[in-house]
C-alpha positions as CSV (number, residue, x, y, z in Angstrom):
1,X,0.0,0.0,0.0
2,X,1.1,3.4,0.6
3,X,4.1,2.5,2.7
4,X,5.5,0.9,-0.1
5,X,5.6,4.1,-1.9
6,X,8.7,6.1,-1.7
7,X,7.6,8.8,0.5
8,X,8.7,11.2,3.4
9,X,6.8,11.2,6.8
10,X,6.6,14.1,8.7
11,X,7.6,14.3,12.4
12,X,9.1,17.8,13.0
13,X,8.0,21.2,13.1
14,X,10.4,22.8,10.7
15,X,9.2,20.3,7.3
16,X,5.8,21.3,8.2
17,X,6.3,25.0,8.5
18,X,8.1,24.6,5.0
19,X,4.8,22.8,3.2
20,X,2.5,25.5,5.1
21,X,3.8,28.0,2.4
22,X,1.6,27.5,-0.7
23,X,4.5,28.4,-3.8
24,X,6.5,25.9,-2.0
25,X,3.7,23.1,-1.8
26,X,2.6,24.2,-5.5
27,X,6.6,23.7,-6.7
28,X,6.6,20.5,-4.8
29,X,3.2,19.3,-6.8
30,X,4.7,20.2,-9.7
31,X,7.9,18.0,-9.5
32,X,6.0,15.2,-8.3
33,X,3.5,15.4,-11.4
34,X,5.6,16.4,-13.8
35,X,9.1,15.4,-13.2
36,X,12.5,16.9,-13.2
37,X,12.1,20.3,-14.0
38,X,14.4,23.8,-14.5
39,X,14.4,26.9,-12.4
40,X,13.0,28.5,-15.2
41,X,10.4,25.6,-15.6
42,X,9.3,26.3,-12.6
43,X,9.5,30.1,-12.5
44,X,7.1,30.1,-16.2
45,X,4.9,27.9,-14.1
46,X,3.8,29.2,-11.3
47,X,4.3,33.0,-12.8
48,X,6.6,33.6,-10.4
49,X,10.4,35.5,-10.7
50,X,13.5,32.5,-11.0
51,X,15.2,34.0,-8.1
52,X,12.3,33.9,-5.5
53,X,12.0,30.0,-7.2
54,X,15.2,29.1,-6.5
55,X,15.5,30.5,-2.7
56,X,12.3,27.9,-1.9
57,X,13.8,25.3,-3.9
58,X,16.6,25.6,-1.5
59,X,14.1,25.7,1.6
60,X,12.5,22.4,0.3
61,X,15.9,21.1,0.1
62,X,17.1,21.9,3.1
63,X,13.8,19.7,4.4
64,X,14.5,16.7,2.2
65,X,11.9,17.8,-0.3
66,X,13.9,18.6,-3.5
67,X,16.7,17.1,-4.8
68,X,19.3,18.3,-7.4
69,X,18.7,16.6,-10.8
70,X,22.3,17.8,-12.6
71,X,21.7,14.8,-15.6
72,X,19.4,17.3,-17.0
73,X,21.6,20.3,-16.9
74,X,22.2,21.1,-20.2
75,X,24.6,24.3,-19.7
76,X,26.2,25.8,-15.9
77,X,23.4,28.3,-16.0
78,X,20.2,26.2,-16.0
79,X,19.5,24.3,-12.2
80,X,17.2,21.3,-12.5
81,X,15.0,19.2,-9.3
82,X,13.3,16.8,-9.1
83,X,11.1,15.7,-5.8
84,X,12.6,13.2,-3.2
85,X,9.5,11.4,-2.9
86,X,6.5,10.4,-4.2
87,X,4.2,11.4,-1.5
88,X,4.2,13.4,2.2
89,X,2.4,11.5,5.2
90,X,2.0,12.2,8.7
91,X,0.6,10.7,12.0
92,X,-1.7,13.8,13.0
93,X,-2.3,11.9,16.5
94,X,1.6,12.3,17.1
95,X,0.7,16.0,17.9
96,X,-2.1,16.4,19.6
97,X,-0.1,16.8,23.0
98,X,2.3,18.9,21.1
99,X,1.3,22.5,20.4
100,X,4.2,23.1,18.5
101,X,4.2,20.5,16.1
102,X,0.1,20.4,16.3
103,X,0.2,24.2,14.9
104,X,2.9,23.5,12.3
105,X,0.9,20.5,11.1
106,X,-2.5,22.7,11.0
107,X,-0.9,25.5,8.8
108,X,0.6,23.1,6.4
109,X,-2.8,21.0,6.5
110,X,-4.5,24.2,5.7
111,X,-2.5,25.2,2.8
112,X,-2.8,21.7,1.2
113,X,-6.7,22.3,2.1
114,X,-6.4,25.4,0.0
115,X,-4.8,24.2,-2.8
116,X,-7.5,21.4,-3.2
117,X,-9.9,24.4,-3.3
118,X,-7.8,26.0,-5.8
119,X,-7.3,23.3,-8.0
120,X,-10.7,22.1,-8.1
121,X,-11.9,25.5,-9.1
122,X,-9.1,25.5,-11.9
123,X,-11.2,22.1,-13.0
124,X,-14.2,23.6,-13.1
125,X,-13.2,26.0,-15.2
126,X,-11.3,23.8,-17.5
127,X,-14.5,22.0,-18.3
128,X,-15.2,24.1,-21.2
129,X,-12.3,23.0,-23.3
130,X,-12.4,19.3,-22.7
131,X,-14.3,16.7,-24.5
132,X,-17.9,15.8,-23.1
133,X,-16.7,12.1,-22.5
134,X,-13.9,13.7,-20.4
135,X,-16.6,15.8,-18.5
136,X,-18.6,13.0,-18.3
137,X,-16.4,11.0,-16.3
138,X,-15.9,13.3,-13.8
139,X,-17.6,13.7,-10.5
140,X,-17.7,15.5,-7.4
141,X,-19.7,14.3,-4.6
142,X,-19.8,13.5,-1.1
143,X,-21.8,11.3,1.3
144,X,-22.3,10.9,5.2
145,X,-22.5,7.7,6.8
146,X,-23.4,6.9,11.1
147,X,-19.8,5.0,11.4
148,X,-18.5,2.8,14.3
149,X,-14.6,3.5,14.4
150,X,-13.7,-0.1,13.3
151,X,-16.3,0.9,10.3
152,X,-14.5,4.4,9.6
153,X,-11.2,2.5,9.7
154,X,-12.3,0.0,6.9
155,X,-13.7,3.0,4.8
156,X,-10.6,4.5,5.0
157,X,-8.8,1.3,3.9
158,X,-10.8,0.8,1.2
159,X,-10.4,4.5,-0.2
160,X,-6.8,3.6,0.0
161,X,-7.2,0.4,-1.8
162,X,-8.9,2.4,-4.1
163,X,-6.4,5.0,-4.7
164,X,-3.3,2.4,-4.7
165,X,-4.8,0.6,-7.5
166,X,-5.6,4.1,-9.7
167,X,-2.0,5.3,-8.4
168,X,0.0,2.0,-9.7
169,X,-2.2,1.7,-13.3
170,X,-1.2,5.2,-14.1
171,X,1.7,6.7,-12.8
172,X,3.5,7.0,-15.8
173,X,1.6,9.2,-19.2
174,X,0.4,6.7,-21.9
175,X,-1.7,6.9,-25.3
176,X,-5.2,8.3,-24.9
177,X,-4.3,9.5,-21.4
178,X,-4.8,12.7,-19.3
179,X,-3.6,13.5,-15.8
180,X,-6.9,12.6,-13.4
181,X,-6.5,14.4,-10.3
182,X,-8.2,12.7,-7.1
183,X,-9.0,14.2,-3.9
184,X,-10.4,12.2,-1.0
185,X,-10.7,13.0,2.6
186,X,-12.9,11.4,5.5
187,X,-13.3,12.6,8.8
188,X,-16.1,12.7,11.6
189,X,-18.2,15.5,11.5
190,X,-18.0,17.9,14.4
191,X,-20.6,17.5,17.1
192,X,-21.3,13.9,16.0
């Protein structure tokens, strides 16, 4: 499952404090979707000066983020990442008692919350230029469901389940493809 992925897991303040900063998050996405990429890659992506791109490469770096990707440097001038895993995950419980770690983990949970938000607007938008099969097959929905904890446990096994499968089948581009973007969280509702 998941643990089988290469990925980073989050224990300290100071990674978390780096995510909570949405360029930095975005950048991260990026090289994690798309590959290896340039300063100026990323700078023409996210509309935002090569300079200021490269000082929060460096911060992702410094968190294990980010790694340099030289074999794609194609002169001394041009810098080129690539993302040190494929995924971030984190033990929320681990902070509960711990307000500095808890508050670190709430920022950075709130930008990722944000960029959803973003994101999904940016889909909704997009609509108009994509084929109606494409539209079709999309869907945004929800549901609620009275749960006993071993029952919200196995929904949120079979979610992941769900998502492993999709993640293996098409982690690399093929023919008659398009990046599908999925977005799933479960929690109990407040007051509940």
């Amino acid at each position: 499952m998941a643990e089988s992925r290469n990925s980073i897991d989050l224990h300290d303040a100071g990674p978390m404090r780096a995510l909570a900063h949405p360029l930095r998050l975005r950048m991260l996405g990026l090289l994690r979707s798309g590959g290896p990429q340039s300063v100026g890659m990323l700078a023409e992506a996210t509309g935002v000066a090569s300079g200021s791109v490269s000082y929060h490469l460096s911060t992702l770096a410094k968190h294990g983020f980010v790694v340099p990707a030289p074999e794609f440097e194609r002169d001394g001038r041009e810098r080129w990442w690539r993302a040190a895993h494929e995924m971030t995950t984190m033990r929320n419980e681990e902070f509960i008692g711990d307000p500095e770690r808890r508050e670190a983990a709430e920022a950075m949970r709130r930008t990722v919350l944000d960029s959803y938000h973003r994101e999904l607007v940016d889909a909704l938008n997009a609509e108009i230029d994509l084929e109606p099969e494409w539209v079709a097959a999309s869907d945004s929905s929800d549901g609620a469901a009275h749960l006993t904890l071993d029952e919200f446990r196995e929904l949120d096994a079979d979610l992941a389940a769900v998502r492993e499968k999709w993640w293996g089948r098409g982690r690399e581009p093929r023919e008659g493809t398009k990046l599908v973007r999925w977005i799933t969280h479960t929690f109990p509702r407040s007051g509940s």
